[in-house]
Structure formats: structure tokens, C-alpha cells
C-alpha positions as CSV (number, residue, x, y, z in Angstrom):
1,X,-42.4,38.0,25.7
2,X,-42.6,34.8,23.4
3,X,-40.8,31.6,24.6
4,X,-39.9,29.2,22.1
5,X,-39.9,25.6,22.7
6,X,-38.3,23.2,20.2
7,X,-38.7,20.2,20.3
8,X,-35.6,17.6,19.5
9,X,-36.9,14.2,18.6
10,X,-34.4,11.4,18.6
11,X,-33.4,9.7,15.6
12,X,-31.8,6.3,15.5
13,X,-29.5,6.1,12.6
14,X,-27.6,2.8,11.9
15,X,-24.0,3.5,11.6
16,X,-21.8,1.1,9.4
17,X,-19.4,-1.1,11.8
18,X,-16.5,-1.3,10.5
19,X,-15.3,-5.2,9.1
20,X,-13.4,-7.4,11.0
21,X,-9.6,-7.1,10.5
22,X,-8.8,-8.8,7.6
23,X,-5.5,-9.4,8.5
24,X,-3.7,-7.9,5.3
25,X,-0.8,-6.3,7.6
26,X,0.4,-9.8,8.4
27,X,0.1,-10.8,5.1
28,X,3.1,-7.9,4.0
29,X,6.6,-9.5,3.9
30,X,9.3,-8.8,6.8
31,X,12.6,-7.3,5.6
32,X,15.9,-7.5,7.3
33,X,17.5,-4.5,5.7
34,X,19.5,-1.1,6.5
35,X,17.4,2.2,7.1
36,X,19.7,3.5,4.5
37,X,18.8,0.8,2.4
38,X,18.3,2.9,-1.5
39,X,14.8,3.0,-2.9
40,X,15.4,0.6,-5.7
41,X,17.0,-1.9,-3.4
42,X,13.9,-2.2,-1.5
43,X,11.8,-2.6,-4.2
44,X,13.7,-5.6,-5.1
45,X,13.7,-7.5,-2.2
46,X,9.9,-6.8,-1.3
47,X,9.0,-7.7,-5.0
48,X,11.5,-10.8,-4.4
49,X,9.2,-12.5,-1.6
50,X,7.0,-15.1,-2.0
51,X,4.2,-11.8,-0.9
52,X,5.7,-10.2,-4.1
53,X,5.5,-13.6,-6.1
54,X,2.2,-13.9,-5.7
55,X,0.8,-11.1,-7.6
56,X,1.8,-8.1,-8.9
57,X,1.7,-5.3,-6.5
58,X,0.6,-1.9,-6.6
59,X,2.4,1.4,-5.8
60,X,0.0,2.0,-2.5
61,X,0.7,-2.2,-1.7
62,X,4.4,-1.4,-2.0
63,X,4.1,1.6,-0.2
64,X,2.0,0.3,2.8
65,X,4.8,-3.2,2.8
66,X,7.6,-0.2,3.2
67,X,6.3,1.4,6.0
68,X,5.4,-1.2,8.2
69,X,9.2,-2.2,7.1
70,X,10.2,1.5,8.9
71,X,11.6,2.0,5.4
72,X,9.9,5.7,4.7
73,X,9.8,6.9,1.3
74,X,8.1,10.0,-0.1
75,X,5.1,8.3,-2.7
76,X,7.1,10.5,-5.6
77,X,10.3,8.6,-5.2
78,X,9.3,5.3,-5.2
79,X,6.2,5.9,-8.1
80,X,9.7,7.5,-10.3
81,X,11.9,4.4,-9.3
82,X,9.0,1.9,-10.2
83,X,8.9,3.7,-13.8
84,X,12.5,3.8,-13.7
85,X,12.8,0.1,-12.9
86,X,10.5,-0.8,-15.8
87,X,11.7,1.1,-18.4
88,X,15.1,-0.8,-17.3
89,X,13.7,-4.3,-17.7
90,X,13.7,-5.3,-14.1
91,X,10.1,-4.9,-13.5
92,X,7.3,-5.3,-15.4
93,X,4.0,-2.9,-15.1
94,X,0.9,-5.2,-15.0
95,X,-2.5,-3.8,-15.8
96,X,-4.9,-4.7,-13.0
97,X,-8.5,-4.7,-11.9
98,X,-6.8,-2.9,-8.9
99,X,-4.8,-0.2,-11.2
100,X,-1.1,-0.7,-12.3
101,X,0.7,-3.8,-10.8
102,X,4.6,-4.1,-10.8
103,X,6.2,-7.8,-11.0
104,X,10.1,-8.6,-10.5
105,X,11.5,-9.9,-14.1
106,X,14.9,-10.0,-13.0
107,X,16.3,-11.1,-9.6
């Protein structure tokens, strides 16, 4: 009967650590508004902050700014009420190094 002995040699392997927090969650705006507040509405007032002023913001930014609002949205509703928006003349859609950016045009 053959034994087999393997023989495991360590390997060190340097794992990337992730970055310090950067901080962006504070950076999102605070809203004040009903849970049932409508899609479009919310747009608005996120868009309306001086966080929305600042540059336009893209559907995930908007996105991430509603949830940590608790104001859930599936991505399909508020990617159709951007395009909705903009075709209206409310928004405008901002080509960005970051993709598609969305600015407020009317208040």
C-alpha cells in the first residue's frame, strides 16, 4: 500500500484593504418628506438641494440619495420618470465622465 504525502506550502498573498470611508453617505441630502411621497416629487426636491446644485447627478447617485431617505423605488421607475422629467423640460440630461447626469431646470 502507497501513502501519499502532499505537501501544502504556504503562500502569502497581499490582499487589497479596502479605502478609508470616504464619507460620500454624509455627503447625500436629508429629506423631510412623506413615504408616499410620488417618484417625481422626490426627484425634485433631492435635485433641488444644494447636493443636487452642485453637479448633475446620476441615476445610481439619485438612487443611493433615495434610499438612505427610506424612499424605496424600483431602478425602472425612477430611470422612466428621469426620461419623463426631461423630455418635459424640468430636467436636463447632462453627459458626464461618470455616464448620464440629470440637473433641475425648473424649480
Amino acid at each position: 500500500m502507497s501513502t501519499s504525502i502532499q505537501t501544502l506550502t504556504q503562500t502569502k498573498v497581499k490582499v487589497p484593504q479596502p479605502s478609508e470611508p470616504t464619507g460620500r453617505k454624509e455627503e447625500y441630502p436629508t429629506l423631510s418628506l412623506p413615504p408616499n411621497a410620488s417618484c417625481p416629487d422626490v426627484i425634485v426636491e433631492l435635485l433641488k438641494t444644494d447636493w443636487g446644485r452642485k453637479a448633475p447627478r446620476t441615476l445610481n447617485e439619485i438612487m443611493e440619495a433615495m434610499k438612505l431617505n427610506a424612499l424605496h423605488y424600483p431602478k425602472g421607475t425612477v430611470s422612466g420618470r428621469l426620461a419623463d422629467m426631461t423630455k418635459k423640460g424640468v430636467l436636463r440630461r447632462i453627459q458626464t465622465e461618470r455616464g448620464y447626469g440629470y440637473i433641475l431646470i425648473k424649480p
